[in-house]
C-alpha positions in Angstrom: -60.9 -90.6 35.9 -61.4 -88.3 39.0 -61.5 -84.8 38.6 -58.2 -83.0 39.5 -58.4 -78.9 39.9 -56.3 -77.8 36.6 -53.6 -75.8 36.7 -51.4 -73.8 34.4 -47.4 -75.0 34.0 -45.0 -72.9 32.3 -42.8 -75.8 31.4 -38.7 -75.2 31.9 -39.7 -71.5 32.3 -41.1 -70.1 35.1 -39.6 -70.9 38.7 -40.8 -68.8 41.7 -38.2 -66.7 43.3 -37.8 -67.9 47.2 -38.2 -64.5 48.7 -40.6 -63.4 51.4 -43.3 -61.3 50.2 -43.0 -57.7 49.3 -43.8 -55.3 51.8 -44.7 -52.5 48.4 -47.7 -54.5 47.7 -49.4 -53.7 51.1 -48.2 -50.2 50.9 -50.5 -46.7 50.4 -49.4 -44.4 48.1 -46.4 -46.6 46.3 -46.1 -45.8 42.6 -47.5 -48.1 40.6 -45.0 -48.5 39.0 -42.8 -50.4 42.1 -45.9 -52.4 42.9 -46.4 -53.7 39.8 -42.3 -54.8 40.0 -43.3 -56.9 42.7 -46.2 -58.7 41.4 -45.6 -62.3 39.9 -41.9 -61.8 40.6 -41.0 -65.1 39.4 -37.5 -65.8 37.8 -38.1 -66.8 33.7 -35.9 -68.9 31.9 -35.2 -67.7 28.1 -35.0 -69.4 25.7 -34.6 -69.8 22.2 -37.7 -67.0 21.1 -36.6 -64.6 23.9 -33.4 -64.7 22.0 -34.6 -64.6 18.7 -36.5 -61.4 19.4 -34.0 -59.6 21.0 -31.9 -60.4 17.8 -34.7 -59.1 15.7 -34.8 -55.7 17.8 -31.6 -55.3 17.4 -31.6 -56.0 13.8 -34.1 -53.8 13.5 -32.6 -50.7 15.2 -29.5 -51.9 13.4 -31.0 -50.7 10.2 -32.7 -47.4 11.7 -28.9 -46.1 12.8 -27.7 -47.0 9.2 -30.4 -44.6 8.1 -29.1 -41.4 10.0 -25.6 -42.5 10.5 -24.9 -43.5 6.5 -26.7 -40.6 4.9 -25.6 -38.3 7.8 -21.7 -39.2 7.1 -21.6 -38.3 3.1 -23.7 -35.3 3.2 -21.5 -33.0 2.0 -21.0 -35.2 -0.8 -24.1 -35.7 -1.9 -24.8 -31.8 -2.4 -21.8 -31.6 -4.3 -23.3 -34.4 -6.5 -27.0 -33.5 -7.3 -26.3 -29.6 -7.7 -23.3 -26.4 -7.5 -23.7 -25.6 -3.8 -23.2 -21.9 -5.0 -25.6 -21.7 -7.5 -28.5 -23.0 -5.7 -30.2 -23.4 -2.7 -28.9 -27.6 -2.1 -26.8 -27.0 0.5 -29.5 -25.1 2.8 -32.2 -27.2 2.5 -29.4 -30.8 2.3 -30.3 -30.9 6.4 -33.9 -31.9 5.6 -32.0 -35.5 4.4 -31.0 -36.2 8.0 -34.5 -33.8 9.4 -37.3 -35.4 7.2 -36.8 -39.1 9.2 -36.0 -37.2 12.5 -39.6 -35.1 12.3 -41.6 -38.4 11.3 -39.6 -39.9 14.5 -40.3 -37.1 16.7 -44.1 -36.6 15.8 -45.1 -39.7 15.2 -43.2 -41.8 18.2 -45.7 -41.3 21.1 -48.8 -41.9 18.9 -47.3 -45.4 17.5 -46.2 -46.3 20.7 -49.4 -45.5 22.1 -51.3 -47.3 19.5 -48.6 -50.5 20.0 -49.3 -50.1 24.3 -53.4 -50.4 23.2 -53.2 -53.0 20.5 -50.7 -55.1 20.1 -46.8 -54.7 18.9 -46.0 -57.3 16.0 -47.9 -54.9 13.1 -47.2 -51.8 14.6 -43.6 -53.2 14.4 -43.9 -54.7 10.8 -45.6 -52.6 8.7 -43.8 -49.1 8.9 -40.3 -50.7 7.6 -42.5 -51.4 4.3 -42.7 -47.6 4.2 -39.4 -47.1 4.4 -38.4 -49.7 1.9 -40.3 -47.7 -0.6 -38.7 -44.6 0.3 -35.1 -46.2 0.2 -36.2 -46.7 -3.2 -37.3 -43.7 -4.2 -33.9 -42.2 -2.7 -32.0 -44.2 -4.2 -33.8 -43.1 -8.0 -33.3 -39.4 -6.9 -32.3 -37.0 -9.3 -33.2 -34.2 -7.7 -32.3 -32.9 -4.1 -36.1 -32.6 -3.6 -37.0 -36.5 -4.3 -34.2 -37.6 -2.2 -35.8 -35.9 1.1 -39.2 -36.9 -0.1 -38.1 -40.6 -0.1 -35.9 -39.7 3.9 -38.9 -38.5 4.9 -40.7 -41.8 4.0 -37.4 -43.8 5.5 -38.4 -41.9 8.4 -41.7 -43.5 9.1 -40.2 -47.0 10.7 -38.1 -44.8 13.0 -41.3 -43.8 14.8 -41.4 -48.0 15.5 -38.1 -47.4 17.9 -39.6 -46.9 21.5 -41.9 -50.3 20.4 -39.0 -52.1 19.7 -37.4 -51.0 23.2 -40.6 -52.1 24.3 -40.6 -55.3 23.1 -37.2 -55.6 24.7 -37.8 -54.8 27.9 -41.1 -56.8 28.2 -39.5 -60.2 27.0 -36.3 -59.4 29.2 -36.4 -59.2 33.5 -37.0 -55.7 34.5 -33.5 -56.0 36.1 -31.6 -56.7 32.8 -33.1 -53.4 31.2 -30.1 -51.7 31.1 -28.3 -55.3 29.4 -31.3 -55.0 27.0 -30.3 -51.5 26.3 -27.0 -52.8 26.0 -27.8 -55.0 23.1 -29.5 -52.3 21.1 -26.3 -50.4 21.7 -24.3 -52.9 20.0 -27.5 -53.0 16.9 -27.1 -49.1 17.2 -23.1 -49.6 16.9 -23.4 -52.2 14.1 -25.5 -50.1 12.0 -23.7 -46.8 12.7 -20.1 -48.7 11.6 -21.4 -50.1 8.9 -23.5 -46.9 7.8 -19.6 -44.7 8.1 -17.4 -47.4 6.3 -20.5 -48.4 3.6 -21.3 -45.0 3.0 -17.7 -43.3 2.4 -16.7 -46.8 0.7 -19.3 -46.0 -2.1 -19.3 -42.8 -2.1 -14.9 -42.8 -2.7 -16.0 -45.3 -5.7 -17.8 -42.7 -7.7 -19.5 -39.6 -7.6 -22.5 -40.9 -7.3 -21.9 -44.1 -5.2 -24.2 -42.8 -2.4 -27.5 -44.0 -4.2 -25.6 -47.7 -3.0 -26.3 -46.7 0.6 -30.3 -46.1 0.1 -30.5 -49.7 -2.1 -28.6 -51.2 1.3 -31.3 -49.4 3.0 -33.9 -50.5 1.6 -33.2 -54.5 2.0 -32.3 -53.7 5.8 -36.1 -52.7 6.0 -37.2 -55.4 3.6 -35.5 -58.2 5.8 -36.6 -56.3 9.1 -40.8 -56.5 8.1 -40.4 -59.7 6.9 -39.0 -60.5 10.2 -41.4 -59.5 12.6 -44.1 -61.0 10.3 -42.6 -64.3 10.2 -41.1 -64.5 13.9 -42.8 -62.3 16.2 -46.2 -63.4 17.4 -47.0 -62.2 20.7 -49.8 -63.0 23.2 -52.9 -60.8 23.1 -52.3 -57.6 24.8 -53.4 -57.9 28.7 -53.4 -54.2 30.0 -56.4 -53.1 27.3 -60.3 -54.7 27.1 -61.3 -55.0 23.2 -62.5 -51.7 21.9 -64.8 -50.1 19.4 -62.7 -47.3 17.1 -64.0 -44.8 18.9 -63.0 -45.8 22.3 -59.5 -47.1 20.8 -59.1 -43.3 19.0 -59.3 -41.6 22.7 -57.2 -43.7 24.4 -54.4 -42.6 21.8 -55.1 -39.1 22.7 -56.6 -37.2 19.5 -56.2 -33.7 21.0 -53.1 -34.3 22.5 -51.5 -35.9 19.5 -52.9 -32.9 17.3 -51.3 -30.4 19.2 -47.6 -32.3 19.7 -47.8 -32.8 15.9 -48.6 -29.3 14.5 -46.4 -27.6 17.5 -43.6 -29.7 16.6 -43.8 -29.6 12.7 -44.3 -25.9 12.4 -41.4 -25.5 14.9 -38.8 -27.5 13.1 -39.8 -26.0 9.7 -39.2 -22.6 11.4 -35.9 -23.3 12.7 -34.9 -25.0 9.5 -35.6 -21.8 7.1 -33.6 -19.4 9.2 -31.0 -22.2 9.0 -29.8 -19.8 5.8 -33.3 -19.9 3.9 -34.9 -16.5 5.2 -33.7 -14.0 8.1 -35.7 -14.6 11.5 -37.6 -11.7 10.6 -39.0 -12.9 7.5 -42.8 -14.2 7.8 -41.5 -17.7 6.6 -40.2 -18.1 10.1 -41.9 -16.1 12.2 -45.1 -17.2 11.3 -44.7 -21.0 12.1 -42.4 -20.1 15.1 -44.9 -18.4 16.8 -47.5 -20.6 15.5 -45.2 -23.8 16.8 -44.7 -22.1 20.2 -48.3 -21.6 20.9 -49.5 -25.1 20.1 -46.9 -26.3 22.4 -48.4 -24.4 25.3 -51.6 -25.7 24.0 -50.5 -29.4 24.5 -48.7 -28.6 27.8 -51.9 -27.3 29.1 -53.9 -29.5 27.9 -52.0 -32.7 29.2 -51.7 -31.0 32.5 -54.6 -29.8 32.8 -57.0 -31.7 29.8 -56.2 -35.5 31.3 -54.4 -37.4 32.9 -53.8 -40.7 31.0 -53.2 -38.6 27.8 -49.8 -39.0 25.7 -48.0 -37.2 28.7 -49.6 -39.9 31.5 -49.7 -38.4 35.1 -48.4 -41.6 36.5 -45.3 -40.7 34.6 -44.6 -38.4 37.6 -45.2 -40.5 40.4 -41.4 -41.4 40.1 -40.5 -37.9 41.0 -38.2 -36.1 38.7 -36.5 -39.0 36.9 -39.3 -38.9 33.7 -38.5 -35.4 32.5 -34.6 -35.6 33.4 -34.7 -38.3 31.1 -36.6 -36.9 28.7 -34.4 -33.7 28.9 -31.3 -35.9 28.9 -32.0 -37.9 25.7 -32.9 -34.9 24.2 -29.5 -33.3 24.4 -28.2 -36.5 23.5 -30.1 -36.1 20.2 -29.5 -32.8 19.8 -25.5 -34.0 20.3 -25.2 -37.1 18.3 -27.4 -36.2 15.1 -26.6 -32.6 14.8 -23.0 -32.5 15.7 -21.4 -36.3 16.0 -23.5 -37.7 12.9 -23.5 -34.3 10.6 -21.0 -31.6 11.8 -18.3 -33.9 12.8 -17.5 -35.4 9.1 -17.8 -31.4 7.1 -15.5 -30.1 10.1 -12.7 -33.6 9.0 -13.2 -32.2 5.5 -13.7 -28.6 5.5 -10.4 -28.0 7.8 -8.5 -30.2 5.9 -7.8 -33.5 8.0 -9.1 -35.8 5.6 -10.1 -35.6 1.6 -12.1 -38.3 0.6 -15.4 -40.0 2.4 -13.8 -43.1 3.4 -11.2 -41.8 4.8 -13.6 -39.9 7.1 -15.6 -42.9 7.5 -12.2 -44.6 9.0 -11.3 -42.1 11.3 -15.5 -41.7 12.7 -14.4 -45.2 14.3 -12.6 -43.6 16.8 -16.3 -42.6 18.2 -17.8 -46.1 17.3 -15.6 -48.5 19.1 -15.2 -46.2 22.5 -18.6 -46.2 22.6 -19.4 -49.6 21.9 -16.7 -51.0 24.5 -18.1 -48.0 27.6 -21.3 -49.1 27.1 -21.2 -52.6 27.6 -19.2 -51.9 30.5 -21.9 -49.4 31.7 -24.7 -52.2 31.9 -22.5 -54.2 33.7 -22.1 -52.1 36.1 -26.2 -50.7 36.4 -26.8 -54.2 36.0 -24.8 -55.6 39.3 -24.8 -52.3 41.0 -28.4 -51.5 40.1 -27.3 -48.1 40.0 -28.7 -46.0 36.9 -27.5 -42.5 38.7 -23.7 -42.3 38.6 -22.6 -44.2 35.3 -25.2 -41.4 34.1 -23.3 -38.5 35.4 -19.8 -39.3 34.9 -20.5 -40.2 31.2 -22.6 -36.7 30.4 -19.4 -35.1 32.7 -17.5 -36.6 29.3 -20.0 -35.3 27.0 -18.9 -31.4 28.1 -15.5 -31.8 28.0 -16.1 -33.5 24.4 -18.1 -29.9 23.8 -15.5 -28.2 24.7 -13.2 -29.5 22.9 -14.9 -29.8 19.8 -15.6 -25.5 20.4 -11.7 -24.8 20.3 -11.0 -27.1 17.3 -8.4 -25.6 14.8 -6.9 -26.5 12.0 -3.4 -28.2 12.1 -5.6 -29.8 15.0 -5.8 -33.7 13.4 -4.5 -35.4 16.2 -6.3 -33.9 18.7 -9.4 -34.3 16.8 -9.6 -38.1 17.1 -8.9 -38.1 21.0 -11.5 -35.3 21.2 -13.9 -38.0 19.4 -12.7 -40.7 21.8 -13.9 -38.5 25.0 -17.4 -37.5 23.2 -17.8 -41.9 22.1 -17.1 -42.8 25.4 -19.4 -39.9 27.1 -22.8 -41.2 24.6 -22.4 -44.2 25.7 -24.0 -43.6 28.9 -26.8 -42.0 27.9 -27.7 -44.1 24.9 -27.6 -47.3 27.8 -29.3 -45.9 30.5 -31.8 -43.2 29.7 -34.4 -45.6 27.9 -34.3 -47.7 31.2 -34.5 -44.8 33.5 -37.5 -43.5 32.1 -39.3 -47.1 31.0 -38.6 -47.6 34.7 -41.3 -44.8 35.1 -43.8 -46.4 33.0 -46.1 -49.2 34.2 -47.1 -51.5 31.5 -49.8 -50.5 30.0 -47.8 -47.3 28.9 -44.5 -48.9 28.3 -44.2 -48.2 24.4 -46.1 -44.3 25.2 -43.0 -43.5 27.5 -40.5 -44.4 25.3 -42.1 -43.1 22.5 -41.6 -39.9 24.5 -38.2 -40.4 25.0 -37.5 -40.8 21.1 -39.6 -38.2 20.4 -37.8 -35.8 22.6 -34.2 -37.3 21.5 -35.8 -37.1 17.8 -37.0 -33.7 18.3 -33.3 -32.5 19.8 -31.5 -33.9 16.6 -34.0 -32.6 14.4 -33.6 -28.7 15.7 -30.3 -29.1 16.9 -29.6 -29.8 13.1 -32.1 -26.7 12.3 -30.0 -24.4 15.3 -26.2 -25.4 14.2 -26.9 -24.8 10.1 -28.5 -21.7 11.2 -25.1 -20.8 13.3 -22.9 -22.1 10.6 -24.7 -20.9 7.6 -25.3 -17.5 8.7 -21.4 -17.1 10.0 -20.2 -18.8 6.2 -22.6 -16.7 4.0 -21.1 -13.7 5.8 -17.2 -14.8 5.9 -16.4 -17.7 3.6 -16.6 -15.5 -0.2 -15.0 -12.3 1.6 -12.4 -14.2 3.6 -11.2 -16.6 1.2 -11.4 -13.9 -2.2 -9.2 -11.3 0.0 -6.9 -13.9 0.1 -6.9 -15.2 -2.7 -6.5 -12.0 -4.2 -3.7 -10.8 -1.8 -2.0 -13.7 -3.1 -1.9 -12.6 -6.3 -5.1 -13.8 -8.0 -7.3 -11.8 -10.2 -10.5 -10.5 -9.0 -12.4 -11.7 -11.9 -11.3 -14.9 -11.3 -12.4 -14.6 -7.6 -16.0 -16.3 -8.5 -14.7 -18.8 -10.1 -12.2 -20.4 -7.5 -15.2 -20.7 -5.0 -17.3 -22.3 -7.2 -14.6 -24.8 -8.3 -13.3 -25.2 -4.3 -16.6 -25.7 -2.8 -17.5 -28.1 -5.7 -14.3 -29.9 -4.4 -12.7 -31.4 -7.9 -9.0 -30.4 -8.3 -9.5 -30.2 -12.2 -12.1 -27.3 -12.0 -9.6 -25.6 -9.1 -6.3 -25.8 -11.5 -8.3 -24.6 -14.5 -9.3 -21.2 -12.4 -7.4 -18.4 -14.7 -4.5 -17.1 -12.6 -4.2 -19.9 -10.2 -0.9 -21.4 -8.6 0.1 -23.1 -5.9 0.9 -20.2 -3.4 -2.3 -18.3 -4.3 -4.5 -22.2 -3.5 -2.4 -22.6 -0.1 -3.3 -18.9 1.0 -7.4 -19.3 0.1 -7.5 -22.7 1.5 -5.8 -21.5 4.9 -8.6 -19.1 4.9 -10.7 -21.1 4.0 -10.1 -23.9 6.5 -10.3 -20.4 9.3 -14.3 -19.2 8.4 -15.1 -22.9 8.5 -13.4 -23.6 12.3 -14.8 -20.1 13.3 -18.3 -21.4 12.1 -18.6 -24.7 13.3 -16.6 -23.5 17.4 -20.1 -21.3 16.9 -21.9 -24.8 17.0 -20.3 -26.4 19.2 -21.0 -23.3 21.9 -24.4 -23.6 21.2 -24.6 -27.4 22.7 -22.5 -26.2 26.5 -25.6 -24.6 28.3 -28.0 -27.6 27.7 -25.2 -30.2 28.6 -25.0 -28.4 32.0 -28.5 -28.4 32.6 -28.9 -31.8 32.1 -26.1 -32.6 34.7 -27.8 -30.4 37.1 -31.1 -32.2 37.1 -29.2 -35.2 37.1 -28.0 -34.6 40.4 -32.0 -34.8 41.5 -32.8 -38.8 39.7 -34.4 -41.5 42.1 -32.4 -44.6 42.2 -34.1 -47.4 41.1 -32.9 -50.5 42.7 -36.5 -51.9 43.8 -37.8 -51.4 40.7 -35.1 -54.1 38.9 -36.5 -57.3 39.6 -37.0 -61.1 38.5 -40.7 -59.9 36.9 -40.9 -60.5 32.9 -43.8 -58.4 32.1 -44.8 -60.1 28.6 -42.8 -63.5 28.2 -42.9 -65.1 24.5 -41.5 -68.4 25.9 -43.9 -71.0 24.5 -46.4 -71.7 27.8 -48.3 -75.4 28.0 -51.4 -76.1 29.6 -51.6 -79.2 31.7 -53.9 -80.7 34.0 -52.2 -82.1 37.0 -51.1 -86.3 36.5 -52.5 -86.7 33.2 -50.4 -86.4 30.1 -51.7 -84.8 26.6 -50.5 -86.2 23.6 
């Protein structure tokens, strides 16, 4: 047989895109980013393992909202349930539930994705949800408010894995259909998040204790997710990275760097939390590690500034002007918003001013936020998607978020109605950020640090829930340990109750059974009516206070909005890591 040159087919896949050359490749000073958008811009047909991954992502991130969204929604109930919220100290260290997972998230993101960007993605994507099925486990046992954030914080190791599962979906997908990928994960994310509401306050109604169900639903959601990637995802060896010894693969992941975003960020979330109602700011337990946290955080500014350039915080990040730290800065909020207030403060203020009683009727009315949300967002990536227009859809929705702010700081009670259109506007105004901010600021990232910039992104939104959380229980614990007891005992006792018996209704209110609040000497129905109205006041005062806190940072972000780069020549045909099954053929000869 005669020689033939060979050449490499990408059977049913890969047809080139008729298109004169781009002019960006022949360019000076483009961002590397745009050129490499332009290189091998062929159009990829997907098929069936394109599709199973994206499933898998989304199953995967699925199980990461349930973790935050179900535990997040029955909080209240499960400090009632391991301990008297007056007698010890449940309810001011109950945030580190929903804060353990968020710190492993927010100090561990970048790293992972950083190790996933130099290695490879399918064990950096498998392994961490066995973590967290041991930790569901170990929640789900707990007897003891300190086992049960023991086992979160171990949940929260496979939510460090989120910015390489973005990855993966954004490298298997067109860099035009980032926003649609995004999409999908939204509709994971709004999976997980219903089912986390309505599982969580279906158990917990049940029984007392019925929130231990939620961590053993947990825990095969992370079972079925490693086993998953293990099974399914085999990607091709990682092209951006030579092999390397240890020591060269421990630099590239930035050791210093990664030392100082870790300790900074620990010590300053563990600050924030005790002044949450712990300690006063004053005490050492907080000032110590505040000012601690805030000096290793110039540390790691300076030294990825100054230290290097293709640290955890890469240079090239910048190239794209400002739209890296406005993204950064916008997710952020969007943590600080959804985990904080949506996910945590939302469901006490339904209880607590009296709209609803039990968890599942909370859990019900919470889908006012999820199916807004759900339904803007998809029309959101239509729109970036044909438009190619990240910019506006952006505004307009974080223009929703502050009048959702607003509302939420004026709640009352007698307010019910209002409080489920109020959670309509704030649905509708997440949406947008949730959708596009990943895109934006992966659209800043060349490939070889496409995990490492969204790591950052999750970090930062991580890092926003986490002391948002620590910032609003400080706010509302410090204006309830200074109101609630005086407020609701004058009342009480105005109304005709005996002092002695004072002590006695708060522990049996804020236990919330009605047989310990009818069995409070003195008691009657005028006397409950007046210290529940007061009651229901202190609370509404406290959580306004919350809400307030969230309005400046909205408003910043929509002014650096105002500065983004569009990216329309960035979204084209180009599949930057294809998982479509590739076949080798030399030219008129057929292989068995």
């Amino acid at each position: 047989m005669e020689g033939k040159p060979e050449q490499v087919r990408i059977e049913n896949t890969i047809e080139p895109v008729e298109t004169p050359s781009s002019p960006y490749l022949s360019q000076k000073d483009v961002p590397l980013v745009l050129k490499q958008a332009h290189e091998n811009n062929f159009h990829i047909h997907l098929g069936w393992r394109s599709w199973l991954i994206i499933f898998l992502t989304c199953f995967c991130l699925m199980a990461q909202v349930f973790v935050v969204t179900a535990a997040g929604q029955v909080l209240a109930f499960i400090v009632r349930d391991l301990g008297e919220p007056n007698s010890d100290r449940n309810t001011e260290i109950s945030g580190w539930i929903i804060q353990g997972p968020l710190l492993m998230q927010s100090i561990f993101s970048p790293t992972v994705g950083r190790l996933s960007d130099v290695l490879d993605r399918k064990y950096m994507s498998s392994i961490p949800p066995l973590f967290a099925f041991a930790g569901a486990v170990i929640s789900a046992k707990a007897q003891n408010m300190s086992m049960l954030i023991g086992g979160s914080i171990l949940i929260g190791i496979t939510l460090s894995t989120a910015p390489i599962i973005h990855a993966i979906q954004a490298e298997v997908l067109p860099l035009k259909y980032r926003a649609v990928a995004n999409a999908f994960s939204f509709i994971g994310a709004s999976v997980g998040s219903i089912a986390g509401g309505l599982g969580a306050g279906a158990l917990t109604s049940r029984s007392a204790d019925g929130w231990r169900g939620v961590f053993w639903i947990q825990a095969a959601l992370h079972a079925v997710t490693a086993l998953g990637f293990l099974l399914f995802y085999w990607p091709t060896p990682h092209p951006d990275y030579p092999k390397m010894s240890l020591k060269e693969l421990a630099w590239e992941c930035d050791p210093f760097g990664s030392f100082f975003f870790i300790s900074s960020s620990a010590l300053l979330l563990l600050a924030f939390d005790w002044a949450g109602g712990t300690y006063h700011w004053k005490d050492p337990h907080v000032a110590a590690p505040l000012g601690l946290g805030c000096a290793l955080m110039v540390c790691f500014i300076l030294y990825e500034w100054k230290g290097r350039k293709d640290g955890l915080v890469s240079h090239v990040f910048f190239q794209s002007g400002p739209n890296f730290p406005v993204g950064v800065l916008g997710f952020t909020v969007e943590g600080w918003i959804f985990y904080s207030a949506v996910n945590s403060v939302v469901p006490q203020q339904i209880l607590h001013l009296g709209f609803e009683p039990t968890a599942w009727r909370i859990s019900i009315r919470q889908l006012a936020y999820a199916f807004p949300s759900l339904a803007t967002s998809l029309a959101i990536s239509a729109w970036a998607t044909k438009k190619r227009d990240l910019t506006r859809p952006l505004f307009i929705t974080f223009g929703l978020f502050l009048v959702g702010v607003v509302c939420y700081a004026t709640l009352k009670p007698g307010q019910s109605k209002a409080q489920i259109v109020y959670t309509v506007i704030v649905g509708m105004g997440q949406a947008g950020p949730l959708t596009l901010l990943v895109p934006l600021v992966q659209f800043t990232a060349p490939h070889a640090f496409l995990s490492t910039a969204s790591g950052l992104a999750y970090s930062g939104r991580a890092m926003g829930g986490a002391f948002g959380s620590a910032v609003l229980n400080a706010i509302i614990n410090n204006h309830l340990n200074k109101n609630l007891a005086r407020s609701v005992g004058s009342a009480a006792t105005k109304a005709g109750l005996p002092q002695s018996s004072v002590s006695k209704l708060m522990k049996a209110m804020a236990a919330g059974k009605a047989q310990q609040i009818q069995a409070v000497p003195g008691i009657n129905n005028a006397i409950l009516q007046a210290a529940t109205h007061a009651s229901q006041e202190v609370y509404a005062r406290a959580y306004n206070l919350g809400w307030w806190s969230i309005f400046p940072f909205v408003v910043i972000c929509m002014i650096g909005l105002c500065f983004l780069r569009g990216v329309k020549e960035l979204m084209t045909e180009k599949v930057e890591a294809t998982v479509e099954k590739i076949k080798q053929q030399e030219k008129g000869e057929e292989r068995a």
